[in-house]
ROMARTI-139498 format. One line per 8 residues: number of its first residue (from 1); their letters; for each residue x, y, z of C-alpha. Coordinates in steps of 0.5 Angstrom, whole numbers, always signed. Each point is the difference from the previous one (the first is absolute). Layout:
// ROMARTI-139498
NUM> a> X Y Z ~ ...
END
This chain:
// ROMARTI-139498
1> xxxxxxxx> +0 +0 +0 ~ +2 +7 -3 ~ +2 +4 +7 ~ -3 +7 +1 ~ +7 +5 -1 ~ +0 -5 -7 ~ -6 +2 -3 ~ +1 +6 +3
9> xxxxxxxx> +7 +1 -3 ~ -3 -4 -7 ~ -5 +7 +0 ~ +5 +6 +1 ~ +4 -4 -6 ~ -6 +1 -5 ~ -2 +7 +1 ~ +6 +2 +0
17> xxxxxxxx> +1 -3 -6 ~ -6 +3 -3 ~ +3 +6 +2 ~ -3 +2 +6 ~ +1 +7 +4 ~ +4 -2 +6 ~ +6 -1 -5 ~ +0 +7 -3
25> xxxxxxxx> +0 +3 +6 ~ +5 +0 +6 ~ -1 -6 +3 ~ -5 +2 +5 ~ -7 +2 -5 ~ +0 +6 +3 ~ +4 +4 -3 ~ +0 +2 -9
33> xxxxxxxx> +7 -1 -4 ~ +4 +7 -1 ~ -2 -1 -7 ~ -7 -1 +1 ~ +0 +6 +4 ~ +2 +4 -4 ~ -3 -2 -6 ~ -7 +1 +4
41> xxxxxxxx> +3 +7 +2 ~ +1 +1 -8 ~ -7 -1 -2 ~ -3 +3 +5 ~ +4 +7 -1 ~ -2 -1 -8 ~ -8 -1 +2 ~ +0 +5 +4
49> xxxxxxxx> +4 +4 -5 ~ -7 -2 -5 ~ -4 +4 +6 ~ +3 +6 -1 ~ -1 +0 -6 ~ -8 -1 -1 ~ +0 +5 +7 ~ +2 +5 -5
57> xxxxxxxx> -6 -3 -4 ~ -5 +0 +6 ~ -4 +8 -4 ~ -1 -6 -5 ~ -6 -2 +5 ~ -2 +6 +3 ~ -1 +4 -7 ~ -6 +1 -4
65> xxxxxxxx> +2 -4 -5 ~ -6 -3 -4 ~ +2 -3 -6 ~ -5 +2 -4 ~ +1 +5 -7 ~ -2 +6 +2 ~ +5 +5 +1 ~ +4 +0 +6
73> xxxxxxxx> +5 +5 +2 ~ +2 +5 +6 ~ +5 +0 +6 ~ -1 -2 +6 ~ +4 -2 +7 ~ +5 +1 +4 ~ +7 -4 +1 ~ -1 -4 -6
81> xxxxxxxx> -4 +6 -5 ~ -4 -4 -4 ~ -1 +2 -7 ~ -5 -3 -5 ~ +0 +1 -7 ~ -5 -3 -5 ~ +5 -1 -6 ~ -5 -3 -5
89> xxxxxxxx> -8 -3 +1 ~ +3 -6 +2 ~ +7 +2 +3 ~ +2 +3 +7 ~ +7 +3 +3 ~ +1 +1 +7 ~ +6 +3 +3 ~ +0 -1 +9
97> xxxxxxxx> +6 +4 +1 ~ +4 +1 +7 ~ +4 +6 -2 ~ +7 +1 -2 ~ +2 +0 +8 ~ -5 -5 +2 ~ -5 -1 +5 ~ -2 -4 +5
105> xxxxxxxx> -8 -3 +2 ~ -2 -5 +4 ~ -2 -4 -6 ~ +8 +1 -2 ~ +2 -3 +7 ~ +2 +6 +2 ~ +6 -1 -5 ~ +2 +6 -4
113> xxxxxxxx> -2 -2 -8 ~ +2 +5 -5 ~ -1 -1 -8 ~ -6 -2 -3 ~ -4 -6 -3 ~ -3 +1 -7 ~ -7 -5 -1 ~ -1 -1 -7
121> xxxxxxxx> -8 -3 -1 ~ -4 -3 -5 ~ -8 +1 +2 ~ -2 -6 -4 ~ +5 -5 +2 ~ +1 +3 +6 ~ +8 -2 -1 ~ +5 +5 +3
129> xxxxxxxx> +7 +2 +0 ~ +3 +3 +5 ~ +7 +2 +0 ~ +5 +4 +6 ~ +3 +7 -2 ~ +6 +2 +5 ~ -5 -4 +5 ~ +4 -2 +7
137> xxxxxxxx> -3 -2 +6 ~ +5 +1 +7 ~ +5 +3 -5 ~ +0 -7 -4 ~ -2 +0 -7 ~ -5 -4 -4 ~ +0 -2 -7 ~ -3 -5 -5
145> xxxxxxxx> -6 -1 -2 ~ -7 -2 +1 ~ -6 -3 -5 ~ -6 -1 +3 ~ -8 +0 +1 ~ -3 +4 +4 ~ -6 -1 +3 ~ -5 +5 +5
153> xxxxxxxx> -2 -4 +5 ~ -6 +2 +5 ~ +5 +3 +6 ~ +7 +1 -5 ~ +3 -3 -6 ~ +3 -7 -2 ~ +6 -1 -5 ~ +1 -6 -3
161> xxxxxxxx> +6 -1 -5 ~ +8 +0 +0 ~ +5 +4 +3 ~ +8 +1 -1 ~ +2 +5 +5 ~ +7 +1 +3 ~ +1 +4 +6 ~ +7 +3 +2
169> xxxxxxxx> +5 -3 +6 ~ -5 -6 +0 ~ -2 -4 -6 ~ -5 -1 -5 ~ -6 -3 -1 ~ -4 -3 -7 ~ -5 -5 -2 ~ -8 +0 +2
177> xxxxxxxx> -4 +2 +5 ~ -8 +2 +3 ~ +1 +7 +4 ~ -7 +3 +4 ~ +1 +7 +3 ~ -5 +3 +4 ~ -3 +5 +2 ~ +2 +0 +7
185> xxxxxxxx> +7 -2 -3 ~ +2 -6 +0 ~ +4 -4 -5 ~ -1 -7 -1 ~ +4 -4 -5 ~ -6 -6 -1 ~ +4 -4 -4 ~ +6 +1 -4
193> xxxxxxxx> +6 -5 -3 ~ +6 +5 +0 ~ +9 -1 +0 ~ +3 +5 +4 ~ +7 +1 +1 ~ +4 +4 +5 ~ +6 +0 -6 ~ +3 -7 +2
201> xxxxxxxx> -5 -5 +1 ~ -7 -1 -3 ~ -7 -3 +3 ~ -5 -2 -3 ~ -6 +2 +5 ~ -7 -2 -1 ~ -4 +5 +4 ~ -7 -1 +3
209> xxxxxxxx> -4 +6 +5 ~ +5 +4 +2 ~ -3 +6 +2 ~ +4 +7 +3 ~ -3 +5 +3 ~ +4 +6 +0 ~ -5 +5 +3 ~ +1 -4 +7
217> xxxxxxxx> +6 -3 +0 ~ +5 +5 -3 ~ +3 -5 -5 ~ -1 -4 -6 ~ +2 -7 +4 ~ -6 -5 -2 ~ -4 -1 +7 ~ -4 -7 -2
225> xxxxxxxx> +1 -5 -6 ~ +6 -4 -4 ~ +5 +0 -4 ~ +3 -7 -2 ~ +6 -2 -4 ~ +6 -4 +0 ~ +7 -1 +3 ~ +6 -4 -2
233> xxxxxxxx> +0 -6 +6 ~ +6 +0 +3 ~ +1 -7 +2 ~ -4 -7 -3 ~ -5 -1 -2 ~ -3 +4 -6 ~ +3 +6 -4 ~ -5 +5 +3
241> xxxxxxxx> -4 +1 +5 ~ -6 +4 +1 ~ -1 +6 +5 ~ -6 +2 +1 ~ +1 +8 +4 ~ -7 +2 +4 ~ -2 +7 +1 ~ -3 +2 +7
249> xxxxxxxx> -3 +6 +3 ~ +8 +1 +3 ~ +4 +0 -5 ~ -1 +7 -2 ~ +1 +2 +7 ~ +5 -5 +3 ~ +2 -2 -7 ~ -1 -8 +2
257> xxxxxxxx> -2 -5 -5 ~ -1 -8 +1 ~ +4 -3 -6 ~ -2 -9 -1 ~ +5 -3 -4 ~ -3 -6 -4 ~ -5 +0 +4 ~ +4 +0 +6
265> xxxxxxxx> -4 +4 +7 ~ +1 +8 -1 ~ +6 +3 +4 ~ -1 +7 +2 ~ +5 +4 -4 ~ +2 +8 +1 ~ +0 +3 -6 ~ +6 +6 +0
273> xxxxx> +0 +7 +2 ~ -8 +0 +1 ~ -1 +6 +5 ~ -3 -4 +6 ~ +4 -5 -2
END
């Protein structure tokens, strides 16, 4: 008869063949591997780099923004100043402009944002470009471009399509997302399928309800939802495993996330220099 530390040993030997979490940790299962460290650290600078950027988009939701054919055109607001000018029966321009030497609201996290962003859109389609002009949020700069479609919803705005955005010291982003933005300012990235890059390595991340509120929290940190994506497995086993990062209430806060590793139980992991960290 198979004694119990045989049996025991015989399962430890199995799941760590199957590329189980506790070999790609410290040893204890506590504690995240330095490069899974850094790798959670990379691609949650990047989505929230990606808040920023939709935070400079948040008059997007909060304009009288019908969509319909009829003339279209006026100046509005402050930090941004809307302009919207109907280019065409079908066409319209908008222009949410931060200034030259910036400004700051609550919708911007209190960060200074300078520049423009200039939204081109097609009333039938409901198809919209958006494009950056000397924009930079907290003194960095953002480039790229924007295609999406954009819908009015009852209490804000939704875009669905494909984004190619780099943001100055931290990285970029590109690929497809579902973006909401409220009334009452909050962000949510509903589904989306992107690359980003911190300029060394690069993560695939599917992302799933990330929701950032700026107006109450101060930053763009997601405060629920998900980002997954793939890690190189550092001991045997399969090539890569799956990390699974959950957003909480404390992240924005304190800067916490618990990260599963192949399924593994989430260990708490403090993100780095998050004010109440």
């Amino acid at each position: 008869m198979k004694t119990l530390p045989y049996l025991l040993c015989t399962a430890t030997c199995a799941v760590i063949l199957a590329g189980c979490p506790t070999q790609t940790t410290n040893g204890s299962g506590t504690e995240l591997t330095t490069a899974q460290k850094d790798a959670v650290t990379a691609v949650a600078a990047q989505l929230q780099a990606l808040g920023a950027v939709w935070g400079t988009c948040s008059e997007l939701a909060s304009t009288p923004l019908d969509l319909n054919p009829t003339s279209q055109n006026g100046t509005f607001g402050d930090c941004p100043a809307v302009t919207l000018v109907s280019t065409g029966p079908q066409t319209l321009a908008m222009k949410l402009d931060f200034g030259a030497t910036g400004c700051s609201s609550n919708a911007t996290a209190n960060q200074t944002v300078s520049g423009a962003v200039k939204i081109s859109m097609t009333r039938g389609t409901r198809t919209a470009s958006i494009e950056f002009e000397d924009l930079t949020v907290a003194g960095k700069a953002i480039t790229g471009t924007v295609s999406v479609t954009l819908d009015t919803l009852a209490n804000g705005v939704r875009l669905a399509g494909t984004c190619d955005i780099t943001t100055a010291q931290i990285g970029s982003a590109s690929g497809s997302l579902t973006v909401e933005i409220t009334k009452d300012g909050l962000i949510t990235l509903t589904t989306g399928d992107v690359t980003v890059s911190d300029g060394t390595t690069s993560y695939a991340v599917a992302l799933a309800n990330l929701v950032c509120d700026p107006l109450n929290n101060g930053n763009f940190l997601p405060e629920s939802g998900t980002a997954t994506f793939e890690v190189p497995n550092e001991g045997r086993g399969p090539a890569t495993l799956t990390v699974v990062v959950t957003f909480t209430s404390q992240t924005p806060v304190h800067g916490t996330v618990p990260v599963s590793i192949a399924g593994s139980q989430p260990v708490a992991y403090q993100l780095p220099g998050v004010i109440g960290g």
